[in-house]
Structures are given as C-alpha cells and as structure tokens.
N, C-alpha and C positions, 0 to 999 in steps of 0.2 A: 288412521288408527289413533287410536286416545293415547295420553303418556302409558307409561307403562313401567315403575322405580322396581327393582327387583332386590332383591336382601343381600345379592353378589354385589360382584362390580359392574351389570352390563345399565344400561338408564338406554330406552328406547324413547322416542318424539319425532312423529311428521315425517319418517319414513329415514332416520336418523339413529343407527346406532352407535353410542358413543360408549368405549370401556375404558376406566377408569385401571390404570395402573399402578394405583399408590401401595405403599408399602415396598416389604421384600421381597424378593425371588431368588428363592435360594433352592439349590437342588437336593439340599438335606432335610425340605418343608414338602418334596416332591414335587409333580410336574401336572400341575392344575388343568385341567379340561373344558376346554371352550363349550363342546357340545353340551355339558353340563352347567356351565353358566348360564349357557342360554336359553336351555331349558328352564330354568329357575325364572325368568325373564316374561314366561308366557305363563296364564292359566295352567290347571292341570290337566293333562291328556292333550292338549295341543299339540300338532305337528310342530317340529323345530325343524325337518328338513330343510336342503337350500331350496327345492322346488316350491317350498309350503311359505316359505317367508321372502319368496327376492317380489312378489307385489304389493308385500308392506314394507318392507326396509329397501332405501335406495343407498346410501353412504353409510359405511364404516369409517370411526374415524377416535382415537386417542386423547387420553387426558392423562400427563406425564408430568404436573406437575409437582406432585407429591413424590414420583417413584423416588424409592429408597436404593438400595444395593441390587444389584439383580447378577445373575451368570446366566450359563445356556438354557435352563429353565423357561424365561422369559422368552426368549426366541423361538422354543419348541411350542409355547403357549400362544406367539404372533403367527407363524408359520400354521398354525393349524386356523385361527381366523382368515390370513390371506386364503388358503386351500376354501374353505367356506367360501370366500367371496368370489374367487374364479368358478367354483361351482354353481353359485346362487348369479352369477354376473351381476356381481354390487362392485360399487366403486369403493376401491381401497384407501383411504387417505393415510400415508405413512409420515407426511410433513409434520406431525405437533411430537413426533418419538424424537430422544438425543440425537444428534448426529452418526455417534459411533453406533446407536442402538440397530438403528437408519441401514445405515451403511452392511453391518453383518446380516440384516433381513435380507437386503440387497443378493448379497454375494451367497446367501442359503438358497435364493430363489432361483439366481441362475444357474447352478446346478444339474445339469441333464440328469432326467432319472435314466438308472442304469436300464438298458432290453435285456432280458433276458433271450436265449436263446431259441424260446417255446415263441414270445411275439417278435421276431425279425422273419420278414416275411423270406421266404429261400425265391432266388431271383429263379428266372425262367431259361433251363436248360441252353434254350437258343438264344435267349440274351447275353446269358455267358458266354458264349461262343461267337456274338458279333462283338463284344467288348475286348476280347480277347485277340479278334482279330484286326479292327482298330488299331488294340496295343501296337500289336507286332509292326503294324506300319506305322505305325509312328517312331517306333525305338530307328526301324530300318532306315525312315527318314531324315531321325536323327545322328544315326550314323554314316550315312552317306554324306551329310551336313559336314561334320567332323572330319569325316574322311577328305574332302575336298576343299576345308579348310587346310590342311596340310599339305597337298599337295602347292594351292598358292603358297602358303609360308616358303616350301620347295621349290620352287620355280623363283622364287624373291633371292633366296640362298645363292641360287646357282648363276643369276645374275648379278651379284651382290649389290642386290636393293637394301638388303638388311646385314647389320653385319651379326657374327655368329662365333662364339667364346667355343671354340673348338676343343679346349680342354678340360669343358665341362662333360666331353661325352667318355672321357675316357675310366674313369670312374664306375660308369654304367653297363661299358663294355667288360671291364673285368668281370662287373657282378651278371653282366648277362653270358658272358662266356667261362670263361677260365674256371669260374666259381661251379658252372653247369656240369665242367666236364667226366665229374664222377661220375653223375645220376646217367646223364647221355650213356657214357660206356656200359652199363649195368644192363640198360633198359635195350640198348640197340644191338648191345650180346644176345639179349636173350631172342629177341624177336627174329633174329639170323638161326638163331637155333630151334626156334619152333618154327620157324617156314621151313627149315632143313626135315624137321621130324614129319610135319606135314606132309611135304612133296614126295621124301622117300617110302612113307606107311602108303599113300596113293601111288605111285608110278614102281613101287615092285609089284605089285599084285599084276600088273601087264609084263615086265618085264622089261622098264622102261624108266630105273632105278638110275642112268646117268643125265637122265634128263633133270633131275634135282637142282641139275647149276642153273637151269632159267628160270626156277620160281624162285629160288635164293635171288641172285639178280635182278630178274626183274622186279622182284616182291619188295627187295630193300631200295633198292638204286629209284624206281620211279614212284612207289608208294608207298613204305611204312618207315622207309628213312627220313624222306621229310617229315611225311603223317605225324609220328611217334616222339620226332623232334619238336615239332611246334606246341604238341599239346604237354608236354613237359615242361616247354616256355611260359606258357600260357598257364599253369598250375603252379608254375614257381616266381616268373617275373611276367606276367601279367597281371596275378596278385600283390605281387611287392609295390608294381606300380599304383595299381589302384590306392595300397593303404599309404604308399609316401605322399601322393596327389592330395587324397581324401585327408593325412592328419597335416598335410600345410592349408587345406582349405580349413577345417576346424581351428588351427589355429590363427587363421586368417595373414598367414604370409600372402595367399597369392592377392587378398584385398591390398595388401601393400605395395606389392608390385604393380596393379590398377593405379594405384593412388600416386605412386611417381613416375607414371607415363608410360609405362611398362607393359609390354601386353604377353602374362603370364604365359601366353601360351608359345612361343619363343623361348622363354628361360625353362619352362616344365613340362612341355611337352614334346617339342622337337628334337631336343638331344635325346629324350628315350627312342622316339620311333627311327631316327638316325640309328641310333645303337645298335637297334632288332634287325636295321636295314641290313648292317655290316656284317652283324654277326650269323645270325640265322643261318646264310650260305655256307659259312666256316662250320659252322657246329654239325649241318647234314652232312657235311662232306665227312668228316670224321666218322658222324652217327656209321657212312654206310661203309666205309671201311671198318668198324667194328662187326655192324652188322653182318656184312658180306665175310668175315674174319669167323663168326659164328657160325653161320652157314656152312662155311668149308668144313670145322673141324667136327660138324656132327657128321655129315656127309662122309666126312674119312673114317668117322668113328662105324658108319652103318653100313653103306655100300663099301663095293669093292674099287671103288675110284680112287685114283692116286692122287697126289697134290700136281704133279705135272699135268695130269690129266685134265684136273678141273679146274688148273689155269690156265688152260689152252683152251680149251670149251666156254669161261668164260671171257678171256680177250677177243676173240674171233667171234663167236655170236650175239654175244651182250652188247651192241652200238652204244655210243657215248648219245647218242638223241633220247635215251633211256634217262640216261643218266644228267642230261639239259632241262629234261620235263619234271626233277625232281627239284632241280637247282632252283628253277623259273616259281614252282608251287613256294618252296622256300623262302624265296624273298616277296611272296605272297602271303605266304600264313605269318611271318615276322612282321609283316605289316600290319595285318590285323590282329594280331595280339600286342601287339604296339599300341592299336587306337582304341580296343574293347579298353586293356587298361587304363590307358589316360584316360578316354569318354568316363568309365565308369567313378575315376578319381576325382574330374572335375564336375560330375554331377553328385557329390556324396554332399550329404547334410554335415553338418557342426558337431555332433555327437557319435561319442565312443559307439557307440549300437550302427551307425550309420557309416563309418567306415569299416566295421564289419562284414555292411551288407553291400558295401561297394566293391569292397573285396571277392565276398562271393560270386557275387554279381558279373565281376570280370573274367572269374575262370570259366564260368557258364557260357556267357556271351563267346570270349574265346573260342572255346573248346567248338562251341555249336557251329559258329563261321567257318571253323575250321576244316570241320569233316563238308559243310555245304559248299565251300569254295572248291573242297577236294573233289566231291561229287560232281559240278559245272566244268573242272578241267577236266575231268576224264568222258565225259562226255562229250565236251565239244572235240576233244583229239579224237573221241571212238568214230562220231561220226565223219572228220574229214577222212576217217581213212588212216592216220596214223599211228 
C-alpha cells in the first residue's frame, strides 16, 4: 500500500498504522471515534472494516510524544483501537503510550464482559445431576474424613497421648445444655401431646382408646425424643458452632494456633464434640420426660384413663430397651451435629457472607444426617427383629 497522511491523526505506511495522540483529551471536547478517524484515512467509499484492512495494515502502534492532558476519554478512544485490532488480528503495540496510560488500558482490557443470561449456555439436565451426585460424595467423603479425624484425636485423649484443658468444655456444656433447656421443654411438651391427640383420634374409633400409652412411649422414648432433640441442637448450637469456628477462621485465630505448633483442631473442635457427647443423652432424657409428661395429660384430658392407670401400662409394657435405642441414637445424632458444625466452621471462607453460609450450611448438613442416621437405626433394629 502507498503512504497514505490523512487530515486526522491516523498516518498509514507499509502495512503500519501509527496514531498520533498529541494534544488534549478531555471529556468536555467529547469522545472521538476511531472508526471515523479511520475512515478519513482511506479514499472515499472505501471499506474501513477490520476484514477489508487487516491485508493492508499489519501493526498499530502510538505517537505520545506530544500528548497533552487527557482522562477517560483517551482510554474509551484506545480501547476501541485495541477492539479493532483483536478484530482485524493486527498487532497492538501499546509500548510507546505513558506508563500509567499503559497500565489502565491494561486493567480496562482484562475485564470479563459481563454474560447475559440469554448467552450462558443452561448445562444439560443429566449433567446436573452427575455434578450433583459427585458433590454429594465428595461432601460424604469429606465428612467421614472429619469424622475419623476425631475419633483418632479420641482414642489419643483416652490414652493420654495428648493432653486436654478440660475446663475449656465447660463453658460449651452450659451453652449446649442448661441454655437449651427452655426451647427442649416447649418443643418435647408439645410433641408428647400431639402423639397423644394422634394415637387417641386413631385408636377410639376401634375402641382401643387405652392403648394411647404405647404410641406416647414408644413415639417419645425411641423416636422423637431424641429425633426432636438433636435437630433443635443442630438449629441452635450446630449453628453457633459453625459461626464461632468460621468468625475465628476470618479472623485468622486458628492460622495462629498453626503458627505456634498447635493443631486448632484440639483447641476448637474437640471440646465442642466432647460437649454434644455429654450432653445430648442429658438433654433426651429430659426431652422425654417432658415429652412422655405431655402425652399423659392430654391422654387424662381425652380418654377415660386414670394417672394410676397409665402409669401402670406404661411401666409394665414400655421395656427400658425402648428407651437404650433412644439413648444410643442420642449420643449419635450429638455427634453429628457436633462435626456438621465444626466441618462447616472450619471450612468457611474470610468473609462476613461466608460465615453466614457456613452457618446455614451446618444446620442443613445437620438436620439431613440426622433424620438419615435415624432412618439406618430403625432399619437395621427392624430387620434384626427387635
């Protein structure tokens, strides 16, 4: 191609275009248009596309020696050149611009454009659903992980390999116990009295109205005594832990305890799961004495059953093996809401938002394990037979 001086600033040569930046760039002179520079640059009627000029122009490249003042103007006026040359696939030379000039083209460039929600492509039903099921074993594997890291720490304890600030758990036990014991009585009232309402609206219609005391019983004592216990834990201090864990990770206590030899998971996680170990059994035992406390007096309230009566029916038919398989789920479900919490505290990010979701994230986890482990006990008792 022959020179080609245009009356703008653009000066074409030998497959060379060079723009001259001299002067101002101000955005109160407005925002100058490459397209139209370059236009002015060719004949009249001339294609200016990038397709029509990238086999006569090889290099784009700046002349900065004059520039005067410039703001974001200039950068909206380079940014549409680069866009040109990644189109036309010409080589951009940015080395002869300021440094600072340089550097904001830079950081304008790396920029992700935003997707709109019309071009993200929607993933494929069944892909969801292997992604999803990956997930799920991998969380599982990472909880089982977790999970059998404390058991070692527990077996180190009990041999005393490691020693263990025993007065740290006592703190944890109040707020896991003592602090609970409103919410427990409210909740394991009610549920003794909606088994009661239950079993007595179904067993009068037979005539069969004092049998009430074995769904009370059995209902509180091997299933929603513990049940109704754990997931109360699990929504009040399986949360608490997650967001204590998660705001000493943000503020990088436990990196401190790393840093002086300390392995955080002895100081911050042990004494909770210790705590849930102790108390959980205490709290069901309670639960089902309110429970079973609730039971009775709708029971007195509906049927014709005396309090002598339905304490006798249930001492004598109600086995204390009812009430082991509640005990035994108990110090089960305290343990997993013990590890959903810490698991989910010590994997929360640095950020307020992030111990939020760690928060959430542990009563979910919880909650879920909870009724699945219940599901696996009652199953494996149904089939031995007992």
């Amino acid at each position: 191609m022959s020179n080609i001086v245009s009356d703008n600033r653009i000066f074409i040569r030998n497959g060379l275009l060079s723009v001259d930046l001299a002067g101002s760039w101000k955005l109160s002179d407005g925002i100058k248009n490459f397209d139209d520079d370059l236009a002015g640059s060719f004949p009249t009627g001339a294609a200016t596309t990038p397709a029509a000029v990238a086999d006569s122009i090889q290099t784009i490249q700046f002349q900065a020696d004059s520039l005067a003042e410039w703001d974001s103007s200039l950068l909206v006026y380079l940014q549409q050149i680069a866009d040109f040359a990644d189109a036309a696939k010409i080589e951009f030379r940015a080395s002869s611009l300021p440094d600072s000039l340089r550097e904001l083209l830079m950081l304008a460039r790396a920029v992700p454009e935003v997707e709109t929600s019309r071009g993200v492509d929607k993933m494929n039903p069944i892909v969801k659903i292997g992604h999803s099921t990956v997930g799920l074993f991998e969380e599982l594997g990472t909880f089982v992980h977790f999970g059998g890291r404390a058991m070692s720490a527990s077996f180190q304890l009990l041999i005393r390999k490691k020693k263990f600030r025993w007065h740290e758990i006592w703190p944890i036990i109040k707020k896991t116990g003592p602090e609970a014991l409103g919410l427990v009585t409210l909740i394991a009232f009610m549920i003794g009295a909606i088994l009661a309402f239950l079993g007595y609206y179904v067993l009068a219609q037979f005539g069969a109205s004092i049998y009430v005391v074995y769904i009370v019983g059995y209902g509180v004592l091997r299933e929603m005594g513990p049940l109704m216990t754990a997931i109360i834990i699990a929504g009040r201090t399986g949360a608490a832990f997650a967001a204590e864990i998660g705001s000493m990770k943000a503020n990088e206590e436990l990196d401190a305890y790393s840093t002086m030899g300390i392995d955080p998971f002895d100081i911050v996680v042990m004494p909770r799961l210790l705590a849930l170990f102790f108390m959980m059994p205490v709290l069901t035992i309670y639960a089902d004495a309110i429970g079973i406390f609730g039971g009775m007096m709708i029971s007195l309230l509906l049927s014709d059953l005396t309090l002598e009566l339905f304490v006798e029916k249930f001492t004598t038919d109600i086995n204390l093996f009812q009430f082991g398989i509640g005990l035994v789920k108990a110090v089960l479900f305290g343990i997993v809401v013990g590890l959903a919490g810490c698991l989910r505290g010590m994997q929360s990010g640095k950020s307020a938002d992030a111990v939020g979701q760690a928060t959430t994230s542990a009563v979910v986890t919880g909650i879920t394990l909870i009724i699945a482990s219940n599901f696996i006990i009652d199953f494996i008792i149904t089939m031995m037979g007992l």
